[in-house]
C-alpha positions in Angstrom: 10.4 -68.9 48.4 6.6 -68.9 47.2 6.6 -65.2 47.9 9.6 -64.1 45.9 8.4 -66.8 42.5 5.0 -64.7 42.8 6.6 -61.3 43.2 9.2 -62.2 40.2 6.1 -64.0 37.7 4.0 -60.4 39.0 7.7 -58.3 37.2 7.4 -60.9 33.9 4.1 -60.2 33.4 4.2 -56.2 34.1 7.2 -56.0 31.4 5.4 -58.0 28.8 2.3 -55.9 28.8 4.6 -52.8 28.4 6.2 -54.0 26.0 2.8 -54.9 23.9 1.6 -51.8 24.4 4.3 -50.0 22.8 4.2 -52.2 20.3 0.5 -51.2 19.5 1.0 -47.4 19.6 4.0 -48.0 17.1 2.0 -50.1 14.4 -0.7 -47.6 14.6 1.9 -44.5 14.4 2.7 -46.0 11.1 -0.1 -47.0 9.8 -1.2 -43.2 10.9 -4.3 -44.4 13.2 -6.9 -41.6 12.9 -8.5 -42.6 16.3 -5.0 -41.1 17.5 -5.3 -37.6 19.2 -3.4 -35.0 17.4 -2.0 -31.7 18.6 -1.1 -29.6 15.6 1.1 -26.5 16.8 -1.3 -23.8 17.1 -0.7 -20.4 14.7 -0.1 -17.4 16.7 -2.7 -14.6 16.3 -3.2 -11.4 17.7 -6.4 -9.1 17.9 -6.2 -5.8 15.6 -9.0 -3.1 16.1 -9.6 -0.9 13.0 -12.5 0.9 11.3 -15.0 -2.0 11.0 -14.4 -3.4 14.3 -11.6 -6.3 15.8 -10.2 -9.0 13.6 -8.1 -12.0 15.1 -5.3 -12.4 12.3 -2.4 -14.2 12.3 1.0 -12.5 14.0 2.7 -13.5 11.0 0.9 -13.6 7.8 1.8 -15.6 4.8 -0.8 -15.0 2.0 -2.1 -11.8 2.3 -4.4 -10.3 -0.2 -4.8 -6.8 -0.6 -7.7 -4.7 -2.6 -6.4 -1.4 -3.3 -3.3 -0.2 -5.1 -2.0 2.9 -4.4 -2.9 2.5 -0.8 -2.3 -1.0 0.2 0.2 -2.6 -2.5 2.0 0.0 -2.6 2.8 0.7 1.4 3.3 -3.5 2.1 5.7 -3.7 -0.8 7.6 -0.6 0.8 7.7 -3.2 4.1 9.3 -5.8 2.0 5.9 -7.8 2.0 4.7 -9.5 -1.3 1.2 -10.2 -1.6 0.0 -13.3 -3.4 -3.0 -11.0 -4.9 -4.0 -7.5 -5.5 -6.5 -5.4 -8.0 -5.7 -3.4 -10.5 -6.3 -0.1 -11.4 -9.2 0.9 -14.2 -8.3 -0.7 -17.3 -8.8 2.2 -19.5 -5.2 3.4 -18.5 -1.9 2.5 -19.7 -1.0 0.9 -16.8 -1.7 -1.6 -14.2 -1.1 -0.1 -10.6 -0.2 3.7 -9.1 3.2 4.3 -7.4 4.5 0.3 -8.2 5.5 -0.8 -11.6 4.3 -3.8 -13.2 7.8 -5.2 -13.0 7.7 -4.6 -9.0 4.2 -6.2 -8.5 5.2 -9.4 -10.7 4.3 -12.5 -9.3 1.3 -11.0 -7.8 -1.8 -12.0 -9.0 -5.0 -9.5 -10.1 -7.8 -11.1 -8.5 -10.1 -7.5 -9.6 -10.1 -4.2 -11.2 -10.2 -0.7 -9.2 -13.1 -1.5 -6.5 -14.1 -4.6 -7.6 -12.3 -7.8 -6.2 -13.7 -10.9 -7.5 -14.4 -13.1 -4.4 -14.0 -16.7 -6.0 -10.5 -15.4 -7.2 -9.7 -14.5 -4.0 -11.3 -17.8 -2.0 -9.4 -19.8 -4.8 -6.1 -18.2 -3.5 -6.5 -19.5 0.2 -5.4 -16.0 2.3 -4.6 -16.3 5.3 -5.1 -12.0 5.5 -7.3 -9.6 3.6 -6.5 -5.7 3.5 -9.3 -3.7 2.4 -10.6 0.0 2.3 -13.4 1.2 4.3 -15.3 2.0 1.3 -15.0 -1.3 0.3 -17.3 -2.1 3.5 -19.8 -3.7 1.8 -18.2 -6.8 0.8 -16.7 -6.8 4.6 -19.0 -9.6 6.0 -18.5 -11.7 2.5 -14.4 -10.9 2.7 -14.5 -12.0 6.4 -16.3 -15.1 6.0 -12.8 -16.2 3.4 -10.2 -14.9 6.1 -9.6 -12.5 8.5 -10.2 -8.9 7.2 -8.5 -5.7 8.1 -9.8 -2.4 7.1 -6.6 0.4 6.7 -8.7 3.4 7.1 -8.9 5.0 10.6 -10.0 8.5 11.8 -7.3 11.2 10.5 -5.3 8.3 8.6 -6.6 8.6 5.3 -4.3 12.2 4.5 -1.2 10.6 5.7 1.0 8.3 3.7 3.1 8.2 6.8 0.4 7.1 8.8 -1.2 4.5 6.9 2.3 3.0 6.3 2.7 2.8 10.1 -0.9 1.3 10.9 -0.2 -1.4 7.8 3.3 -2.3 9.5 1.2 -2.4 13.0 -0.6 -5.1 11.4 1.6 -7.1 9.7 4.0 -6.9 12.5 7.2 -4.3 10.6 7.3 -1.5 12.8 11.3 -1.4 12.7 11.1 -1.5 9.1 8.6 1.2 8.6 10.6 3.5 10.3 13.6 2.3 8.4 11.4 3.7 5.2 10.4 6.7 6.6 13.9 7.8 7.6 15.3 6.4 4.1 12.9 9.0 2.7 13.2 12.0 5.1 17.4 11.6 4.4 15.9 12.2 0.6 14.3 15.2 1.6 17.0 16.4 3.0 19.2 16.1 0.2 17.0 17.2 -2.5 16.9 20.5 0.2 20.8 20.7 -0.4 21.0 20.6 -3.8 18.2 22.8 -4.1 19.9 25.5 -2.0 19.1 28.9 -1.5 16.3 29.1 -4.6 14.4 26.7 -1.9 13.0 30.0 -0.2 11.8 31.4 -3.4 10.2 28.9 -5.8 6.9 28.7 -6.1 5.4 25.6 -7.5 1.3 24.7 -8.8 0.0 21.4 -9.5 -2.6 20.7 -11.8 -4.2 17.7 -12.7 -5.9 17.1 -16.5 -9.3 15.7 -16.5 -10.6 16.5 -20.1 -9.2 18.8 -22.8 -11.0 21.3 -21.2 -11.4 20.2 -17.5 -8.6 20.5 -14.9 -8.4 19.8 -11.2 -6.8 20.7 -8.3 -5.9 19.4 -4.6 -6.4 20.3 -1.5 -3.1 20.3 0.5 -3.6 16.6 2.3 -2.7 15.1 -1.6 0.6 13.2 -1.2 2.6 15.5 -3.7 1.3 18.3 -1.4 2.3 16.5 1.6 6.2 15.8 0.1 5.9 19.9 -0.7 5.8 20.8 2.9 8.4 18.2 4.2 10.9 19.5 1.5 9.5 23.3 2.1 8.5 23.7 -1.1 5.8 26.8 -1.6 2.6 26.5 -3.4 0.7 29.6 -5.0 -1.8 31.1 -2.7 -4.7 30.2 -4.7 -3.5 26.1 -3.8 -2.5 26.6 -0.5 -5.7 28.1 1.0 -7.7 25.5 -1.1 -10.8 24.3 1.2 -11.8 21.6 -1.2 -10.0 18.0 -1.5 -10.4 18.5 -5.2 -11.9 21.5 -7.1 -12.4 20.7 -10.9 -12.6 24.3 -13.3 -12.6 25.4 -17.2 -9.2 25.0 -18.8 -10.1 29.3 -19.3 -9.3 30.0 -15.7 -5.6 28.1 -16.0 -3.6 31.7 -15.5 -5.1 31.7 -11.8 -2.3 28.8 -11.6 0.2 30.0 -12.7 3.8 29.8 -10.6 7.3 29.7 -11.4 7.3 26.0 -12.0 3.6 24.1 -13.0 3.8 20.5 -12.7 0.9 18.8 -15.0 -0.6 15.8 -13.9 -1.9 13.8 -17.0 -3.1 9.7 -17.4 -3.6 10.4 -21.2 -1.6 10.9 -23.8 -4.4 12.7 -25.7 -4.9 15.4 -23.5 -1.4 16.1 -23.4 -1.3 16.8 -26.9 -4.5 18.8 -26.3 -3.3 20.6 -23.3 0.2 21.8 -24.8 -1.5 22.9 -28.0 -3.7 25.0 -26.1 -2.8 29.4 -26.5 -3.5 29.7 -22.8 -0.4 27.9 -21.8 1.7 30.3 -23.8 1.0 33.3 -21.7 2.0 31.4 -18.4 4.8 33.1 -16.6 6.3 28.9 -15.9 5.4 28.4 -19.7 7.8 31.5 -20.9 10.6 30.0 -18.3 10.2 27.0 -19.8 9.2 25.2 -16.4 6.2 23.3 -17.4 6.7 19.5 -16.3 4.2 16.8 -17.5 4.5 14.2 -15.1 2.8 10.7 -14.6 -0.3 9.7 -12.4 0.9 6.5 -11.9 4.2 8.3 -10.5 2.4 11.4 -8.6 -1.0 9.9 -7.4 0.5 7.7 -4.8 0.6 7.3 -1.6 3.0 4.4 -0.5 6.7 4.9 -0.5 7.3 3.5 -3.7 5.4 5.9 -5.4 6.7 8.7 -3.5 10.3 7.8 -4.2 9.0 8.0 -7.8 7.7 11.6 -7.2 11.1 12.9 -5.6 12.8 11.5 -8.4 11.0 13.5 -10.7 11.4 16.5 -8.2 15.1 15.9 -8.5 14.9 15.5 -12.0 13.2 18.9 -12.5 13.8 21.7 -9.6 18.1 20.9 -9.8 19.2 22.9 -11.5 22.0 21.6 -13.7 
């Protein structure tokens, strides 16, 4: 009798305590006890090796900054990314970024201009990834130290917008959609070839680009417009095509030895176009007297994300179809 009072007092006294307990891990829940352990869920990360070295970033980024326009804002757009900030191009153009409108960039913010991103700006924004160019590597240790940095420049990558869109979408974790892109514009290519037809085999096309009134430059066939030449098959003149240099500036007096049956001018300026059409060279040009001299936009051809590049075929449609 003794034995089972003790044993049933011993069951009393164990529920009670329980019951106490609970009690006191409830109170403090509420009262949100910060001698409590806590076990946030931890981000998922991966490790990404590029030019500078390894970065641990996160497998999904949400606030990613990026510090180059035509290179960077332009391909993570084309993945259906938006940066929360970017730099702009120089201010002494007409307008703000190459290949992507303003209008398509809104609700980014500039946190710098061309090579120069302003570091509070971009520790006040809170990234959780930073894109840069390797010849930005001398604020790498200063970017790192805000977030994780990735450089986008690898051996061989820097001549391929097809490339550097598929090491960006490596990073950010859009390889199915950077192939989606890539085929979106090679079915482009293809069509402009069919409309085109048979005078495909026997245009030939040069592309200049105006640097002063009486300074123009040339590009050495790793140029994106070059590159969009060769998938559509597209000729340049000889004096292009065996080009050694990336970019050869001359006089404005040596403008016949580009001549071709269609010469696209590349201008930023809206002075040296007037300059540049006014000039009697231009009238002897066998593309002037066929009346297939097309100014067209740096912001349009100086690209080399998909945006712009969808930009430039729509110019190329624009001009080589005949009506």
């Amino acid at each position: 009798m003794y034995r089972h009072l003790k044993l049933f007092l011993l069951g009393v006294l164990t529920i009670v305590l329980l019951l106490a307990c609970h009690s006191n891990i409830s109170q403090n829940a509420i009262q949100g006890d910060n001698n409590l352990p806590t076990s946030p869920l931890p981000i998922a990360t991966k490790l990404v090796k590029h030019a500078l070295g390894e970065t641990i970033i996160p497998i999904k980024p949400q606030r990613i900054i990026v510090l180059n326009d035509v290179s960077l804002l332009d391909p993570v757009l084309s993945l259906g990314v938006k940066p929360i900030g970017t730099v702009s191009f120089f201010p002494e153009y007409d307008f703000l970024f190459r290949g992507v409108t303003n209008d398509e960039a809104a609700g980014i913010e500039i946190v710098g201009v061309g090579n120069q991103p302003n570091l509070e700006r971009v520790l006040m924004l809170k990234p959780d990834l930073i894109l840069m160019r390797e010849y930005q590597r001398s604020l790498y240790k200063e970017l790192s130290a805000i977030a994780p940095t990735v450089v986008v420049d690898l051996p061989g990558l820097n001549y391929s917008f097809k490339r550097n869109l598929r090491f960006i979408a490596q990073v950010l974790g859009e390889n199915e959609k950077a192939e989606q892109v890539i085929a979106q514009y090679y079915a482009r290519v293809k069509n402009l070839q069919r409309v085109i037809g048979e005078r495909l085999k026997e245009i030939e096309v040069s592309v200049i680009y105006l640097f002063d009134e009486n300074l123009l430059g040339t590009f050495a066939d790793n140029e994106t417009f070059n590159q969009v030449f060769q998938d559509i098959g597209i000729q340049l003149i000889p004096t292009l095509a065996n080009q050694k240099e990336d970019t050869l500036v001359s006089s404005v007096e040596v403008l016949n030895k580009y001549d071709a049956d269609i010469l696209f001018v590349i201008n930023s300026k809206k002075h040296l176009s007037r300059a540049f059409f006014k000039n009697p060279l231009l009238t002897a040009l066998k593309a002037t007297k066929k009346n297939q001299v097309y100014e067209v936009q740096v912001d349009r051809w100086w690209t080399f994300g998909f945006f712009g590049v969808n930009k430039l075929l729509d110019d190329l449609f624009k001009y080589l179809v005949q009506p």
